[in-house]
C-alpha positions as CSV (number, residue, x, y, z in Angstrom):
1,X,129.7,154.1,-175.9
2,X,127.1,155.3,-177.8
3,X,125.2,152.0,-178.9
4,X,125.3,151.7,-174.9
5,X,123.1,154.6,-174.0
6,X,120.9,154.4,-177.6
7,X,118.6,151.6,-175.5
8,X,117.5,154.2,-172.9
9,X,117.0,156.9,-175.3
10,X,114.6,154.7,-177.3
11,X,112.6,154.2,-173.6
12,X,112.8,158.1,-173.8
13,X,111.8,158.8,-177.1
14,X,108.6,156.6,-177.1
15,X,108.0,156.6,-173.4
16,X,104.0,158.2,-172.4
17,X,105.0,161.6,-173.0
18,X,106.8,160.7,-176.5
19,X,106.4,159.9,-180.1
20,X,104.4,156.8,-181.6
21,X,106.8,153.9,-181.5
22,X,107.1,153.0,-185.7
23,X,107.4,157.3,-186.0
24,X,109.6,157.7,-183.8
25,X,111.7,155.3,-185.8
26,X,111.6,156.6,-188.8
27,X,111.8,159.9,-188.1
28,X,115.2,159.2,-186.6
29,X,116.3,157.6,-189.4
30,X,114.6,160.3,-191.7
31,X,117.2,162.6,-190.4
32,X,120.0,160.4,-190.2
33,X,119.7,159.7,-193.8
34,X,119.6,163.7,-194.8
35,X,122.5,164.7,-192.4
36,X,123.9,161.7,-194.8
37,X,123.0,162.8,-198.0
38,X,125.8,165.5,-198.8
39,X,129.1,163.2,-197.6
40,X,127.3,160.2,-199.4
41,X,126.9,161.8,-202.3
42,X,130.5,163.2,-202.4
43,X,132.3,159.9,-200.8
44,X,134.1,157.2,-202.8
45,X,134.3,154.4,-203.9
46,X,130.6,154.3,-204.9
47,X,129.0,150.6,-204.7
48,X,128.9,149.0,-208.3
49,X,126.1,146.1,-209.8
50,X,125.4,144.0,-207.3
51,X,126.4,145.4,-204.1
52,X,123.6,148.2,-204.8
53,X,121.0,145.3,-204.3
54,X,123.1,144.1,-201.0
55,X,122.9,147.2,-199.6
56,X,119.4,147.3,-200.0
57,X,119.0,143.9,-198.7
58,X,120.7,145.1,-195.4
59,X,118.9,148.2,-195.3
60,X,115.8,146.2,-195.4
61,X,116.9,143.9,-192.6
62,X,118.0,147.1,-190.7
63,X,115.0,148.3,-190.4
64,X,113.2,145.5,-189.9
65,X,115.7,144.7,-186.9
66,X,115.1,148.3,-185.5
67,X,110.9,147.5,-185.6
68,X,111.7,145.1,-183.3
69,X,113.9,147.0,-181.0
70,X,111.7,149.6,-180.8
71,X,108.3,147.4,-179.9
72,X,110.3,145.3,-177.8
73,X,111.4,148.3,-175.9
74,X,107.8,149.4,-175.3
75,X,107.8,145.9,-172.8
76,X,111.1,146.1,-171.7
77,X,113.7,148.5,-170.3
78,X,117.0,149.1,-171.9
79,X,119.1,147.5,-170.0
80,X,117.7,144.0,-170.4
81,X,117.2,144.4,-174.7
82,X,120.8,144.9,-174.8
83,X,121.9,142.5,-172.3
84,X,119.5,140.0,-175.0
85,X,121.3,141.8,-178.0
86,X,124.7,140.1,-176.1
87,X,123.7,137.2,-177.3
88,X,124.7,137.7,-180.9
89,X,128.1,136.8,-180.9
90,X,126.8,132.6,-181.3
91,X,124.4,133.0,-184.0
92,X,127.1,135.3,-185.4
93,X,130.2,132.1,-184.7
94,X,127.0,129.8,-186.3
95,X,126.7,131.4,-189.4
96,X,130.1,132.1,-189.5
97,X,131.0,128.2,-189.7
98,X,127.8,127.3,-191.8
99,X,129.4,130.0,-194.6
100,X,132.9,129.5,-194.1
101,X,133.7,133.0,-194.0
102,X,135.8,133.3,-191.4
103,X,137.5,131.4,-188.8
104,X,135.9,130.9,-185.8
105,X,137.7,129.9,-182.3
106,X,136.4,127.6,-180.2
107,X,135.9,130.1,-177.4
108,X,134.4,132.0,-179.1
109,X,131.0,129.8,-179.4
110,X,132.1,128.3,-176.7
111,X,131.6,132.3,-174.7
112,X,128.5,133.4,-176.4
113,X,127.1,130.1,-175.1
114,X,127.7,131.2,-171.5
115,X,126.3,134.4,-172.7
116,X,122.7,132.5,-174.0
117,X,122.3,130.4,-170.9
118,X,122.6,134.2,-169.5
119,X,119.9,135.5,-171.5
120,X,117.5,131.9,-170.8
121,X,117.8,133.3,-166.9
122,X,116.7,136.9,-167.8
123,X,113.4,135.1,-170.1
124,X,112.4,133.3,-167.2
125,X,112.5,136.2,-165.4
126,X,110.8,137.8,-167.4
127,X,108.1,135.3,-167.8
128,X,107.6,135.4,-164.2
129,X,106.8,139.3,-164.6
130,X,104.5,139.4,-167.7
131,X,104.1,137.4,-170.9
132,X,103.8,141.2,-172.3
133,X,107.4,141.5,-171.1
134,X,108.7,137.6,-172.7
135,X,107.1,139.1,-175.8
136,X,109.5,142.0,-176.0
137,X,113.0,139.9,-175.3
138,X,111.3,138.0,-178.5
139,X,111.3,140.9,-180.4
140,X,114.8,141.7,-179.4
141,X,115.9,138.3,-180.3
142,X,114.8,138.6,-183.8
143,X,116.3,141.8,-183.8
144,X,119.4,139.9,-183.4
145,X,118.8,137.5,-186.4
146,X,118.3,140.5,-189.0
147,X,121.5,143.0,-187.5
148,X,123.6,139.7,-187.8
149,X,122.7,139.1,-191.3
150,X,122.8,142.6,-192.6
151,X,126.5,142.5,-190.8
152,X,127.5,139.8,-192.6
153,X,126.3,141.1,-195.9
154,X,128.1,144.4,-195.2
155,X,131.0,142.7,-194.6
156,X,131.1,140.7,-197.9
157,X,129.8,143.2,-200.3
158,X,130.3,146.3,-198.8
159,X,133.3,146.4,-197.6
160,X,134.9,148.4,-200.8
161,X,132.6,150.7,-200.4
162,X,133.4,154.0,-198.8
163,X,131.5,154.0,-195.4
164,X,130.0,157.1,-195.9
165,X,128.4,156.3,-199.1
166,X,127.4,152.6,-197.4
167,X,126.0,154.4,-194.5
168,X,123.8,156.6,-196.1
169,X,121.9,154.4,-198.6
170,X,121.6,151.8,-195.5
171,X,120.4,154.6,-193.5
172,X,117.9,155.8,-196.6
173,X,116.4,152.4,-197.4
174,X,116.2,151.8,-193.0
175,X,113.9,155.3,-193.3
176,X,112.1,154.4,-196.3
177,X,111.1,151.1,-194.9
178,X,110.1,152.6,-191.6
179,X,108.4,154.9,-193.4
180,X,106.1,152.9,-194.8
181,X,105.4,150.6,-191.8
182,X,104.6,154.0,-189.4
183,X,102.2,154.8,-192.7
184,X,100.5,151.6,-192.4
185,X,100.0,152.0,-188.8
186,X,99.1,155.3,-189.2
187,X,101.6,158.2,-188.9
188,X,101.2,160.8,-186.7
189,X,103.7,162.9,-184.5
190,X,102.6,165.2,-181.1
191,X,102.6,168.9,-181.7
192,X,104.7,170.6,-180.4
193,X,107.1,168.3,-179.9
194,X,108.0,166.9,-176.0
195,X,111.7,168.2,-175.0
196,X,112.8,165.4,-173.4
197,X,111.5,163.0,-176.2
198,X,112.5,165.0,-179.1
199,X,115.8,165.7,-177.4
200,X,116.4,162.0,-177.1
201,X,115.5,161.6,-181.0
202,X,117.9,164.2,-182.1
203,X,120.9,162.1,-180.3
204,X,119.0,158.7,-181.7
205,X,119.4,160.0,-185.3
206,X,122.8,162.1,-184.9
207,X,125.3,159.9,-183.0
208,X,122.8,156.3,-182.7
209,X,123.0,156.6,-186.3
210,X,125.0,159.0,-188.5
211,X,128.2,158.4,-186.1
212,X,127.8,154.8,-184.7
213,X,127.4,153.2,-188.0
214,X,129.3,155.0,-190.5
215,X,131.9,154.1,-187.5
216,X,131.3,150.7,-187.1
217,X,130.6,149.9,-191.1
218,X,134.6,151.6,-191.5
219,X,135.6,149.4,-188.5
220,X,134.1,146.5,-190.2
221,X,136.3,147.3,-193.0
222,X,139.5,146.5,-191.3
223,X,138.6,143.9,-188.5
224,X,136.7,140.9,-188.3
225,X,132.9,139.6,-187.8
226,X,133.7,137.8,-184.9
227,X,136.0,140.4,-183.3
228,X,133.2,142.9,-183.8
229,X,130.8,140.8,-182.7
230,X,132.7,141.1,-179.2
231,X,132.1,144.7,-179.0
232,X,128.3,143.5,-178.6
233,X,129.7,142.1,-174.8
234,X,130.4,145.9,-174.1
235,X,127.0,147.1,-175.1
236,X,125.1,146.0,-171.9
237,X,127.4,147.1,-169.3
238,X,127.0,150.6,-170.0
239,X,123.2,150.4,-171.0
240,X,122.8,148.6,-167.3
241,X,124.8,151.5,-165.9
242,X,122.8,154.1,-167.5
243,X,119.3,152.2,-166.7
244,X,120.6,152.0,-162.8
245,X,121.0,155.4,-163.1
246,X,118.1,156.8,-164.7
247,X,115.2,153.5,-165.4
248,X,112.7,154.0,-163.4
249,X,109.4,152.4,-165.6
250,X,111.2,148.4,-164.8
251,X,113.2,147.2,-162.2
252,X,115.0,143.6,-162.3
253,X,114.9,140.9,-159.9
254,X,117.2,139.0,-158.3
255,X,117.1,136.2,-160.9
256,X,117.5,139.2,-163.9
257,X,120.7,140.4,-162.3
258,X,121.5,136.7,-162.3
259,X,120.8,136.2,-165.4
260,X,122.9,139.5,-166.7
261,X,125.9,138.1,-164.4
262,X,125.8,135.2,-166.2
263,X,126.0,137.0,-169.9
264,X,128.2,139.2,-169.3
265,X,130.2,136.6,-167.8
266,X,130.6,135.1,-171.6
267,X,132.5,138.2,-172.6
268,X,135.4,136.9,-169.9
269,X,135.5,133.4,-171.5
270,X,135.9,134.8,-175.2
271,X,139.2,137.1,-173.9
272,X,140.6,134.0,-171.9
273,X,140.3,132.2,-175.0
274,X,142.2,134.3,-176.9
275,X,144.8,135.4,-174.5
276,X,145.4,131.4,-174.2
277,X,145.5,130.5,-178.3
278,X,147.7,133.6,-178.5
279,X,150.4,131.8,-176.6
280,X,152.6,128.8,-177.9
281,X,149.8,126.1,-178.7
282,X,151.0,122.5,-178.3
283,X,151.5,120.5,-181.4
284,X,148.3,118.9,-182.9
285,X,145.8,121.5,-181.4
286,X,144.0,123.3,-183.6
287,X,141.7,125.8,-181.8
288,X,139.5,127.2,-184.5
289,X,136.5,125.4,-185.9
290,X,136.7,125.9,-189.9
291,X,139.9,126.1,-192.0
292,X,141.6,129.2,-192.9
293,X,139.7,130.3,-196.0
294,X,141.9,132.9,-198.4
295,X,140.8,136.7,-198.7
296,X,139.9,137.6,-201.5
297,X,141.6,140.7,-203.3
298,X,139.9,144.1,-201.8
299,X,141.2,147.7,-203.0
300,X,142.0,150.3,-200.0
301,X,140.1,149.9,-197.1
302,X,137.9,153.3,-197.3
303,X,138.8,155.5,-194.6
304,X,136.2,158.0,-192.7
């Protein structure tokens, strides 16, 4: 719920009354990472040897991904960068298989497929508008490359972690980064601050990032990659919802509605799939793509 209204208050936060775009960014982070400090500091388990460097590593990616996000945001509306973002569950199954860390079902790929020839609708569309406006669903495309690996690395090495203390030095090594890309583009913020803009960052950094990931880094903790990688399907339909509603900058064609149709439509194909493997399967069919690969020994999951 709130990753699906984040993508319109980006548009708000950065829009021509609003903050510099790479600012804007860290300064939600910034604040994220402060409202952070005193239950990081508190929680445990604290990360031990190497996960510290993982964590960095995904912190890095993170804010890397959220660059991206943001400067493809300033071409595109919400709406369409998180109907794009949809398209994570494949390269998610992909790397899945390629590592072997989990199982991946068959409709699964076979669902975020639908999902990409979706979002290979919504490019051309957009390449019929502007090649300013292809540009951004680029940017959100790579966005998806860096949250999926920095998912993946959560998932493996900090998943004994307590959230909280995750969370917070993700969130601090997102800001620092951030920091020093706004700094190299030259860091400046408007004085005084617009409402609506720096209403719109207060909600980015409070629930877009304190809640929504120390949430989703405990959920990670006691589901799978793939089954969180379907929450991504639920993203776009309430970020469409909200841009109907309130979007006025970019409005879609008939071929981006198409296009978002056709996306959202691999969502359905992932839950027929497992509603069918969850019956009786005949003998001989084996509906997942890698073998079953052992957990390895984990203390408590870490509760928020």
């Amino acid at each position: 719920m709130v990753w699906g209204t984040t993508w319109y208050a980006i548009r708000v936060c950065i829009g021509p009354d609003g903050f510099p775009t790479l600012p804007a960014a860290a300064v939600r982070f910034v604040l994220a990472a402060l409202l952070l400090t005193p239950l990081g500091l508190r929680a445990r388990p604290r990360p031990v040897g190497a996960q510290w460097a993982w964590l960095v590593l995904a912190g890095v990616l993170d804010a890397a991904g959220y660059a991206l996000v943001y400067l493809g945001e300033e071409r595109v509306p919400g709406g369409i960068s998180a109907v794009v973002f949809g398209t994570q569950p494949l390269l998610l199954a992909l790397l899945l298989t390629a590592t072997r860390m989990e199982r991946v079902g068959w409709g699964d790929v076979a669902g975020a497929l639908v999902s990409l020839a979706g979002v290979g609708v919504i490019f051309a569309d957009r390449l019929d508008v502007s090649a300013t406006q292809a540009v951004g669903v680029a940017m959100i495309l790579g966005s998806v490359l860096a949250s999926t690996t920095y998912a993946m690395i959560m998932k493996r090495h900090g998943e004994q972690v307590h959230a909280f203390t995750s969370t917070w030095i993700f969130i601090s090594v997102t800001a620092i980064c951030l920091c020093i890309a706004a700094a190299v583009h030259g860091f400046s913020l408007p004085w005084p601050p617009p409402v609506a803009p720096t209403l719109a960052l207060v909600y980015l950094a409070v629930f877009g990032s304190v809640i929504a990931f120390a949430t989703y880094f405990w959920l990670l903790s006691q589901v799978s990659l793939m089954t969180m990688g379907t929450l991504s399907f639920v993203i776009p339909i309430i970020a469409l919802v909200v841009d109907a509603l309130f979007e006025a900058q970019v409005r879609l064609g008939v071929r981006g509605y198409l296009g978002i149709g056709v996306t959202l439509s691999g969502l359905v194909v992932s839950l027929a799939w497992k509603r069918y493997v969850g019956a009786p399967a005949p003998a001989g069919l084996e509906p997942e793509l890698a073998p079953s690969v052992p957990p390895e020994p984990s203390a408590s999951s870490p509760a928020i």
